[in-house]
Structures are given as structure tokens and as C-alpha cells.
PANUKOL-16101 format. One line per 4 residues: their letters; for each residue x, z, y of C-alpha. Coordinates in Angstrom, 2 decimals. Layout:
<sites>
A	X/Z/Y | ... .
</sites>
This chain:
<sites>
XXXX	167.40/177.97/-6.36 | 166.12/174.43/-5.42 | 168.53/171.36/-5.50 | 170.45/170.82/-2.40 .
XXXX	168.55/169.00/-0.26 | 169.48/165.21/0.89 | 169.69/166.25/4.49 | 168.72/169.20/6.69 .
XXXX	166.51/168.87/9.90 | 168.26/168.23/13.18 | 169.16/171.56/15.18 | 169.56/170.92/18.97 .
XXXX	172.48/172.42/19.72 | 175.23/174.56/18.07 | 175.06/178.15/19.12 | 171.53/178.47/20.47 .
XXXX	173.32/179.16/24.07 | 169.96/179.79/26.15 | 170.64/182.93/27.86 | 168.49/185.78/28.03 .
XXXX	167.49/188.25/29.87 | 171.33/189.33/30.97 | 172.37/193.05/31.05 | 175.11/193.77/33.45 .
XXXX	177.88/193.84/31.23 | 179.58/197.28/31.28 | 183.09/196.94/30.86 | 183.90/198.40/27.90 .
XXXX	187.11/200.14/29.70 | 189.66/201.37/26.69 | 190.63/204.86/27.06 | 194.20/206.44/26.58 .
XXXX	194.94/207.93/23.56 | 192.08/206.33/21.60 | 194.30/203.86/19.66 | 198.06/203.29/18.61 .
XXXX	199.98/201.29/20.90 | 201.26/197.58/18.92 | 203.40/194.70/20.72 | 204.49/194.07/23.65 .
XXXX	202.98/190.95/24.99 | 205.68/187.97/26.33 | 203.16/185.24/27.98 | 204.62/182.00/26.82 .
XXXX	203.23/178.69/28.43 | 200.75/176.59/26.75 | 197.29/175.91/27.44 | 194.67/176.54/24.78 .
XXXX	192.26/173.98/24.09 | 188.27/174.47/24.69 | 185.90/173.57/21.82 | 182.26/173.44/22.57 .
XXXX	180.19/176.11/20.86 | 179.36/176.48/17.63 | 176.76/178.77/15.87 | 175.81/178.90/11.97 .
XXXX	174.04/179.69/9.24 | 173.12/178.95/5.54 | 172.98/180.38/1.98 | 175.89/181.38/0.61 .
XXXX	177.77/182.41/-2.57 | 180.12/185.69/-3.29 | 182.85/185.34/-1.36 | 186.10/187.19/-2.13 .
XXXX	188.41/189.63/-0.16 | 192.13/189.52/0.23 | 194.42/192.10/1.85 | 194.64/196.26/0.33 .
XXXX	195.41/198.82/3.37 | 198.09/200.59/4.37 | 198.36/204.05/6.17 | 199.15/205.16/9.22 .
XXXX	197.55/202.46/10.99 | 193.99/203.96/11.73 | 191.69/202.26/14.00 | 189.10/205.12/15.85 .
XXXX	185.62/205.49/14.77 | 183.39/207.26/15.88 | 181.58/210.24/14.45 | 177.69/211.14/14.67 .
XXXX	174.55/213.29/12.82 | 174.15/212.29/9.90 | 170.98/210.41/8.70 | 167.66/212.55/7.60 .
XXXX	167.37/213.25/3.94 | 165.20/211.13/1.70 | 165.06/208.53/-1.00 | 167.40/207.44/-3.81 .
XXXX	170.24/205.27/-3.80 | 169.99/201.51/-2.31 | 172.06/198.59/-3.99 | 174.00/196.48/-1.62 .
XXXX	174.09/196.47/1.94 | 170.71/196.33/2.57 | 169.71/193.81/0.34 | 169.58/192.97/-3.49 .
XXXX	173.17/193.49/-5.20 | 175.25/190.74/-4.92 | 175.76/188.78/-8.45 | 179.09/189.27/-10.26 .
XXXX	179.96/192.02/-7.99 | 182.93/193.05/-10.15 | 184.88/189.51/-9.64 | 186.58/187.47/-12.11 .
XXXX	190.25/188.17/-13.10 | 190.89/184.42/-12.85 | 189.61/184.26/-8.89 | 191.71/182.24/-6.16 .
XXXX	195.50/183.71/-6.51 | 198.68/182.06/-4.57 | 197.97/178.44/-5.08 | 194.62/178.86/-4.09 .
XXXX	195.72/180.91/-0.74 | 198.10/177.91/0.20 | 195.54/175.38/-0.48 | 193.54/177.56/2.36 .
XXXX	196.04/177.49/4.77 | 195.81/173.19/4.69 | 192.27/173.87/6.11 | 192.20/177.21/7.50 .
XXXX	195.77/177.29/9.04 | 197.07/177.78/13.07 | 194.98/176.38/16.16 | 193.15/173.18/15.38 .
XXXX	193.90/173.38/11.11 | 190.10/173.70/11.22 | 188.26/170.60/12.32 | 186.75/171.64/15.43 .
XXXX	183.04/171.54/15.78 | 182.60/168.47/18.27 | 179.86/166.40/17.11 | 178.70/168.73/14.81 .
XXXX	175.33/169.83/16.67 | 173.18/169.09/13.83 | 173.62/170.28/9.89 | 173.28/166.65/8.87 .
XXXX	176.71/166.51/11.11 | 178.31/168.90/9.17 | 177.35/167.50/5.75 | 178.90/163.84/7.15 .
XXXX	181.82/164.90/8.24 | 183.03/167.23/5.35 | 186.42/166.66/3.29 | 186.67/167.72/-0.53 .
XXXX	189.76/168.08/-2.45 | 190.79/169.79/-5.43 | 194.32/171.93/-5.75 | 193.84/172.81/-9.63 .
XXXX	191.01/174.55/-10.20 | 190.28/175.27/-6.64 | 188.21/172.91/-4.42 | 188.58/172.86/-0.91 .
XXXX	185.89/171.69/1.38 | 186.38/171.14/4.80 | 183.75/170.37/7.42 | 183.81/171.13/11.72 .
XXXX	185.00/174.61/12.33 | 184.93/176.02/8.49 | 186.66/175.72/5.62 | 184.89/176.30/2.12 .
XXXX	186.49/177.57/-1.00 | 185.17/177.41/-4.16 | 186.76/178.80/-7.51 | 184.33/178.47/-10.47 .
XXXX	181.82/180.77/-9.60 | 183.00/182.11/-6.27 | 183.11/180.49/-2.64 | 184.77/181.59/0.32 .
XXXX	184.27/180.53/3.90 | 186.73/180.75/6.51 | 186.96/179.56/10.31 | 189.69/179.93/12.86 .
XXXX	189.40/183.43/13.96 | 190.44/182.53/17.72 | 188.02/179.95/18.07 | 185.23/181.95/19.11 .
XXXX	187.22/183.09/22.46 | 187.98/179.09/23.05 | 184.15/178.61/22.30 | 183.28/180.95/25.18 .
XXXX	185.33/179.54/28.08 | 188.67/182.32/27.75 | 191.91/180.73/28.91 | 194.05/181.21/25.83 .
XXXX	197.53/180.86/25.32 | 199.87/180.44/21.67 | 203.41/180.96/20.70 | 204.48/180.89/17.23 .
XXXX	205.90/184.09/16.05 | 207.97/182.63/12.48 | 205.14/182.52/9.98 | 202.69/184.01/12.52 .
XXXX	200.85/182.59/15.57 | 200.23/184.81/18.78 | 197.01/184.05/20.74 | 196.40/185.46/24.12 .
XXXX	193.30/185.57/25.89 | 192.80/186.41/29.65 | 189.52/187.76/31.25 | 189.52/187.16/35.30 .
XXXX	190.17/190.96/35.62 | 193.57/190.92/33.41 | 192.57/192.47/30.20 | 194.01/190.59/27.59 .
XXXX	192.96/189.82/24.18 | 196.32/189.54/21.54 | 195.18/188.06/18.49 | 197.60/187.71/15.35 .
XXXX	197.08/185.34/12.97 | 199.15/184.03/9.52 | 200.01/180.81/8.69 | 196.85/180.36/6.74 .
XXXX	194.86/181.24/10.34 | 194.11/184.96/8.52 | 193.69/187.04/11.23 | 196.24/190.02/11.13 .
XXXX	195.83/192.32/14.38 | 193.36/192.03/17.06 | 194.31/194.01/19.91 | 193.42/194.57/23.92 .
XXXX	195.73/195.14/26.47 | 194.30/196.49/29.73 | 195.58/195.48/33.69 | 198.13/198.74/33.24 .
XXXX	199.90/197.12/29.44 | 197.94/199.58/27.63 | 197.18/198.24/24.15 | 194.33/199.25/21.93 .
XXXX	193.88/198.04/18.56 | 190.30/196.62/17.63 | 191.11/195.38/13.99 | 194.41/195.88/11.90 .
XXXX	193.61/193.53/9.25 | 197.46/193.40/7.81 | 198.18/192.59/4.08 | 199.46/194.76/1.72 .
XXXX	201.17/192.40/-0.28 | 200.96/193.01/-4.19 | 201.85/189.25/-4.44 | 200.69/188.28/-8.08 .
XXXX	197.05/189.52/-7.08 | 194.16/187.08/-6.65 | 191.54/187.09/-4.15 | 189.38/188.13/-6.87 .
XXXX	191.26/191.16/-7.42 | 190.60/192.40/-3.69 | 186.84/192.94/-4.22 | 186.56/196.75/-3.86 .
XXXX	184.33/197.93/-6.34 | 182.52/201.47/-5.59 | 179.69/203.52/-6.97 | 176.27/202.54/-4.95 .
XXXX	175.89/205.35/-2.90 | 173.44/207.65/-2.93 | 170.73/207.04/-0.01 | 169.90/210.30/1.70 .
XXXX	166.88/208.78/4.46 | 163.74/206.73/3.51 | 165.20/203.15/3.01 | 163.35/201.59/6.25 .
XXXX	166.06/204.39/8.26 | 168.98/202.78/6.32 | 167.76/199.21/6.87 | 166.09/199.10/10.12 .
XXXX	163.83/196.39/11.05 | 164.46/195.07/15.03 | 161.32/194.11/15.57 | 159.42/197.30/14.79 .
XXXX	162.54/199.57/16.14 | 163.17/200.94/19.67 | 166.62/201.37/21.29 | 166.89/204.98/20.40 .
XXXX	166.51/204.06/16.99 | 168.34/201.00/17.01 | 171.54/203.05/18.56 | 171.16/205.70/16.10 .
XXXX	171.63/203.28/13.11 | 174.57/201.42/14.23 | 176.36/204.64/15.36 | 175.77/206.73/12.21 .
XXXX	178.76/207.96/9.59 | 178.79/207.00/6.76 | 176.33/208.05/4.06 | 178.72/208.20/1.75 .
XXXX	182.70/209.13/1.21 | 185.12/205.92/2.14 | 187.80/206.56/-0.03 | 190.60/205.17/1.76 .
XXXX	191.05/202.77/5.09 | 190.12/199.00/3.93 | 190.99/195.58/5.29 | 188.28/193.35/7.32 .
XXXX	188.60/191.41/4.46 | 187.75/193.75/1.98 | 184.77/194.64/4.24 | 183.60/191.37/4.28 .
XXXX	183.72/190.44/0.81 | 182.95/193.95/-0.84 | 179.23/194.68/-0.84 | 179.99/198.15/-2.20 .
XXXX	181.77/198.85/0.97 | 179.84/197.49/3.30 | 176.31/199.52/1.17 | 177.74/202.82/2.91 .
XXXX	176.69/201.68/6.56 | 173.31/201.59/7.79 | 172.12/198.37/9.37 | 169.65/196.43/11.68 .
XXXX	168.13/193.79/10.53 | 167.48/191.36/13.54 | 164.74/190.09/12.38 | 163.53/189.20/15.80 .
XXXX	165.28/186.30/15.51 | 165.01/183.60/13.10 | 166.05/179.97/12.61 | 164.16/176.86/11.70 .
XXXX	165.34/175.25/7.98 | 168.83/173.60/8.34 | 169.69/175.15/12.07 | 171.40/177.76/13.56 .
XXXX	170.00/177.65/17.42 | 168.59/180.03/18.98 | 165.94/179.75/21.50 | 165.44/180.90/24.65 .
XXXX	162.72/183.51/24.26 | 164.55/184.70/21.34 | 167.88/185.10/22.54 | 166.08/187.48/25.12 .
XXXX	165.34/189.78/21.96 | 168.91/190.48/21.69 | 168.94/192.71/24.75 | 168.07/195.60/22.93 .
XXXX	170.40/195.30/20.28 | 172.88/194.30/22.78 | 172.50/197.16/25.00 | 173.06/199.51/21.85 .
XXXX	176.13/198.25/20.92 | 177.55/198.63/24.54 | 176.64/202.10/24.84 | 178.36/202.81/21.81 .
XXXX	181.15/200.90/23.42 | 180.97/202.92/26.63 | 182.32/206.31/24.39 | 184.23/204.39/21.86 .
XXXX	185.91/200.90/22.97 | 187.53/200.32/19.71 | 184.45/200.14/17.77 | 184.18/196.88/15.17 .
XXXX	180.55/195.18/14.59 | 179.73/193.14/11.58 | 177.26/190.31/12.38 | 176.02/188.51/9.15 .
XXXX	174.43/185.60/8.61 | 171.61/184.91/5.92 | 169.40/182.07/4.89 | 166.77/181.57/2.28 .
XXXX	167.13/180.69/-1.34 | 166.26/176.85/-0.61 | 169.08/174.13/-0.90 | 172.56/174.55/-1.81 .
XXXX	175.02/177.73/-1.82 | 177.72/175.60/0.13 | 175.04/174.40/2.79 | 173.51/178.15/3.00 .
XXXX	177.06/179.64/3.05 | 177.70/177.32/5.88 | 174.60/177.82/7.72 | 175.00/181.82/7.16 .
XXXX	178.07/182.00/9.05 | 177.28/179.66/11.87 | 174.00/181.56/12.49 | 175.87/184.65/12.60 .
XXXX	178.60/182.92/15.37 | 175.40/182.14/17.42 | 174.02/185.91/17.67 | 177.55/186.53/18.33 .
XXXX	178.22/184.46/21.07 | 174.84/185.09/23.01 | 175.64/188.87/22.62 | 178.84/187.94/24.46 .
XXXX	177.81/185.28/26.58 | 174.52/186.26/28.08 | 174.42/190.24/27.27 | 178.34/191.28/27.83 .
XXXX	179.04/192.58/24.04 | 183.13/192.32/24.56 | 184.02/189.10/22.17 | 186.94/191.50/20.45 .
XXXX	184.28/194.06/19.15 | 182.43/191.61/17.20 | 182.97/189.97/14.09 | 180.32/187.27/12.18 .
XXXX	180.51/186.06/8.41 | 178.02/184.20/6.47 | 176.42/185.25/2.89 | 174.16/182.88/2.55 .
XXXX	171.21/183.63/0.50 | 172.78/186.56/-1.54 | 170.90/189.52/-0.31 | 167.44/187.80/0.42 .
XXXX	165.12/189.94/1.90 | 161.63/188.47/0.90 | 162.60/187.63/-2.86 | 161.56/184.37/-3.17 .
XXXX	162.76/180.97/-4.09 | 160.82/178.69/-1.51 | 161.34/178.77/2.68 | 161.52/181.81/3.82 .
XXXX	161.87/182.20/7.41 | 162.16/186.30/7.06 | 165.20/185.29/4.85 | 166.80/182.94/7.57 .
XXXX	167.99/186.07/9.78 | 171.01/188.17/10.93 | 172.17/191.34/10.40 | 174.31/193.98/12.26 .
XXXX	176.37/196.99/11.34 | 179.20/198.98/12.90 | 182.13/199.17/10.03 | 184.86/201.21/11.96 .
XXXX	185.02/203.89/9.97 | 185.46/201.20/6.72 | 188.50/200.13/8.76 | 189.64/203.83/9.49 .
XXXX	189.00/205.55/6.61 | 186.59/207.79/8.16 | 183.98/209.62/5.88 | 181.69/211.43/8.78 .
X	181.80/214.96/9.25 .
</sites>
């Protein structure tokens, strides 16, 4: 990996907003009986503040889970053909395996969870990303510590753990809705915070988050008080545990299509196809119901979904915009995910950032995640992808997919996959 470079090249603006070539948003109406009910929403006063938005991207470095599941709580997924037969297995989720897969025993435990929370904690404990419309922005403004043998790095809208050999990013997980324009409300709930968010029709988005900004439930309420849960990300506290510890290690699974159907390329893919990849089951058994978190940081896990690779859009070195002619790309991708949305609201999409191999893993890990925000928010903002469906993290350069060690643009990309049957526990057919 080269050196870390002394400063990236100026991006124009965070979150690529250009819009595209706008699909009538279908509303993604919830139906009854398609998810458990959850709380009861009491609208306290307080006006939420409005950040402008950000976007991101850059090489990152194994990140680590928290949170085991718990049943009863099963979010719906949805069920269809499996994929053709073909090749042997694939490693990771699409790309090379992740290094160090199994974790270290000695990863980020308590200490290291509460040193999180002083950067990753309730509305505005991460700096917000005003000024930061350039990467050289975000390298100025960052703040290290160290809390024992963790160091925590915080810089506009993220906050970066790193524990020997493992790093972590983390972001408020309500800012995206402020990003976009929702009027959003908070009331403290003890150790939790309740977010509301209001769409001009009255749906409502409840979001639950810890004291450490960890998002906990994610639900939507509809004009009637009809709740449907989108993510149940709650803990399962086994309190001596480390981070480390929550990496779910699995057998690779066995890959039953030619590897171009399990990682599909955008650019050479039609919307049939593109549909068809984010809607499959599973192509292999998912042993149990898992955490976001566990999704996120388990490449194991995430290795039993097919994918997209977006590859029709890219980013210059050291940005995350988008431009205008290719945030119009995203239509097709965007008009698969809603009509997977149209027969199952509660679905969950993954969008993950990458970057190439060039500069340092806390600059790519950055990057990677605001790249992924950007796709996100143009899916939302100029294509009508409901912001609750979606969910972005960054991994850097760890699954590069033109293996090389000099600029790639191929490697600066983003990737999407539906993981609602990770969250459910749901194996296929």
C-alpha cells in the first residue's frame, strides 16, 4: 500500500447532489401484517438541526461488529428462485477475503465502546460535516486521542477507531435524514435517544439510538399509527465480549452460478438482471438472525448475498462527488430497488463504499463510507429510494476489485446488496 499521501485533491462538493434523471418515486406504502408492531410514538417538541450533505469514500481497514441477535424479533425478507448452478465457491462478498477475518481476542471491549460514545454519541457527538467539502477538509479538521490502547479519531461526520490492527468507522445514524431536508424531532428516552422524522404525507421515520449514537431500531409509522420495523439492530448483551468477538465467522459458501451472476457488473447489466441479483435468497444457509452490525463487519455473512457492483459510477482520487451524468446511471439501480420495495417495504439495502489501494487505510476508510453516503443520498434524493431502506458503510480498499497497488479508478466504486434475510434469519426456500 503506498504511504498516505500529504493531501488529497479537492472534491467540489460533499455528496455529489446533481440530480439525475428522476423516477417518480413510488411510495413504498407498508403493508399490514408484514412486520411486528414496536412503540408507540409521543411527539415531543424540539427542532432537529439541518447539516448540509455529506458523501464519502476511501480505503479502509477491517472493521469490527458488535451486537449477537435475539429471537422473536424477525424483520420480513423476501423470498425468490434461486440463482442458476455453476462455479465453485467465492471468498468474501464479492471481492478478495478480508485479512484477519477471524479477529483478535484482544479487539475493542467496554473501554473501547465508551471511548466511542465521546465521538459517536447522541445528535451533534459527531462533528458535523460543515466545511468539510473537500478531503483535505477532513484531514484538517480531525481530533486524535488515545483511551489505552484504543485511538480515537474524530473528523466532520465520522468517528474512526483503531485497535492495533483493526479500525472501525462510525457516523451518526440520523444524520443522513437531517442531510436530506426531513424535519426531525428528539427526546431522550434514559440511556436512549428517540428521533422522529416526518415526510409531508405523515409517515414517520422512529429511529432509536444508544448513548454511544448505535442505532437500535429503525422503524416507520404510516398516516393510520401503523409501525413497521426496517432494522432491529438491538444488543444482546454478553457484557465482557469485545467488538472483536462479534465478527461472525462462517464457512465461504459454496457458489452455485458463474461468478459474473453473483457479482454483477452495472455497467454491462440490464434491469432484469440487476433486480434479479438484489432480490435473490441466499446461496447459502444463514444460520441464525444477525445484527446490522454483524452484517457490516462480517464478510462471511455478507459472502452469502449476491451483489451489484455499480461500477457505473466512479470517483476521482481523494473525492466522493458524484457528477451529474453519473448520478443519472443510478436510475436503473434505483428503479430495482423500488420495485422490490413495491412487494416488500421492509426490505434493508447495503451500500458500500470502496477505494483503491493508494494512500492510507484511515483516509480510504473515510473516503469508503462517504462515497457510499453519496450513492445513498442521490438514490433518495433524486430517484425516491425511501432513506429508511438504505444503509451505507465504508471498507476501504479491502476487497479491491482490480488487484493492484497504484490508482485504480475500477477500485474507487460502490457496491449494493439486499441483506434482509441476514437480518431475519431467512435461508431461501
Amino acid at each position: 500500500m503506498a504511504p498516505p499521501p500529504a493531501a488529497a485533491p479537492a472534491a467540489p462538493a460533499p455528496g455529489g447532489r446533481s440530480p439525475g434523471t428522476p423516477l417518480p418515486p413510488p411510495a413504498a406504502q407498508p403493508q399490514p401484517g408484514q412486520t411486528q408492531p414496536g412503540q408507540t410514538l409521543a411527539p415531543p417538541p424540539a427542532a432537529a438541526p439541518t447539516a448540509p450533505p455529506p458523501g464519502g469514500r476511501g480505503p479502509g481497514a477491517p472493521p469490527p461488529p458488535s451486537a449477537q441477535p435475539q429471537p422473536g424479533q424477525t424483520l420480513p425478507g423476501q423470498t425468490l428462485a434461486p440463482p442458476p448452478a455453476g462455479q465453485p465457491p467465492a471468498g468474501a462478498p464479492g471481492q478478495p477475503p478480508a485479512p484477519d477475518r477471524q479477529g483478535r481476542r484482544g479487539g475493542i471491549g467496554l473501554g473501547g465502546a465508551a471511548a466511542i460514545g465521546l465521538g459517536a454519541g447522541v445528535i451533534g457527538g459527531i462533528m458535523a460535516t460543515q466545511g468539510a467539502e473537500r478531503f483535505d477538509d477532513v484531514r484538517s479538521r480531525r481530533e486524535e486521542r488515545r483511551d489505552g490502547d484504543v485511538t480515537i479519531i474524530r473528523e466532520p461526520g465520522r468517528t474512526i477507531i483503531r485497535d492495533d490492527d483493526r479500525v472501525i468507522i462510525r457516523r451518526d445514524e440520523t444524520q443522513a435524514f437531517r442531510d436530506l431536508g426531513f424535519q426531525g424531532r428528539t427526546e431522550r428516552l434514559g440511556d436512549e435517544s428517540r428521533n422522529v422524522f416526518e415526510r409531508p404525507d405523515g409517515t414517520r421515520i422512529v429511529t432509536i439510538t444508544d448513548q454511544d449514537g448505535r442505532l437500535i431500531r429503525r422503524t416507520r409509522l404510516d398516516r393510520n399509527g401503523q409501525e413497521y420495523v426496517i432494522i432491529d439492530n438491538t444488543r444482546r448483551d454478553r457484557p465482557n465480549d469485545r467488538f472483536s468477538d462479534e465478527i461472525v465467522v462462517l464457512p465461504p459458501p459454496p457458489l452455485p452460478m458463474p461468478r459474473e451472476r453473483y457479482i454483477v457488473d452495472a455497467e454491462r447489466a440490464d434491469e432484469r438482471l440487476i433486480y434479479e441479483t438484489i432480490m435473490a435468497p441466499p446461496i447459502a444457509a444463514i444460520p441464525r438472525r444477525y445484527t446490522l452490525d454483524e452484517v457490516r463487519y462480517s464478510p462471511d455473512l455478507r459472502a452469502r448475498m449476491r451483489s451489484v457492483d455499480i461500477d457505473t459510477v466512479t470517483f476521482e482520487t481523494g473525492s466522493w462527488t458524484i457528477v451529474p451524468d453519473q448520478a443519472q446511471r443510478l436510475a436503473t439501480i434505483a428503479q430495482s430497488i423500488r420495485q422490490g420495495l413495491q412487494s416488500s417495504p421492509n426490505e434493508v439495502f447495503l451500500v458500500e463504499g470502496h477505494t483503491d489501494a493508494v494512500g492510507s487505510d484511515i483516509d480510504n476508510l473515510s473516503l469508503s463510507d462517504r462515497r457510499a453516503q453519496s450513492v445513498a443520498e442521490i438514490l433518495t434524493r433524486d430517484f425516491g429510494v425511501p432513506a429508511e431502506n438504505l444503509t451505507t458503510q465504508g471498507y476501504g480498499e479491502q476487497y479491491l476489485k482490480v488487484a493492484t497497488q497504484e490508482p485504480s479508478r475500477e477500485n474507487r466504486r460502490v457496491t449494493l446488496r439486499r441483506i434482509t434475510p441476514l437480518l431475519a434469519g431467512q435461508s431461501g426456500r
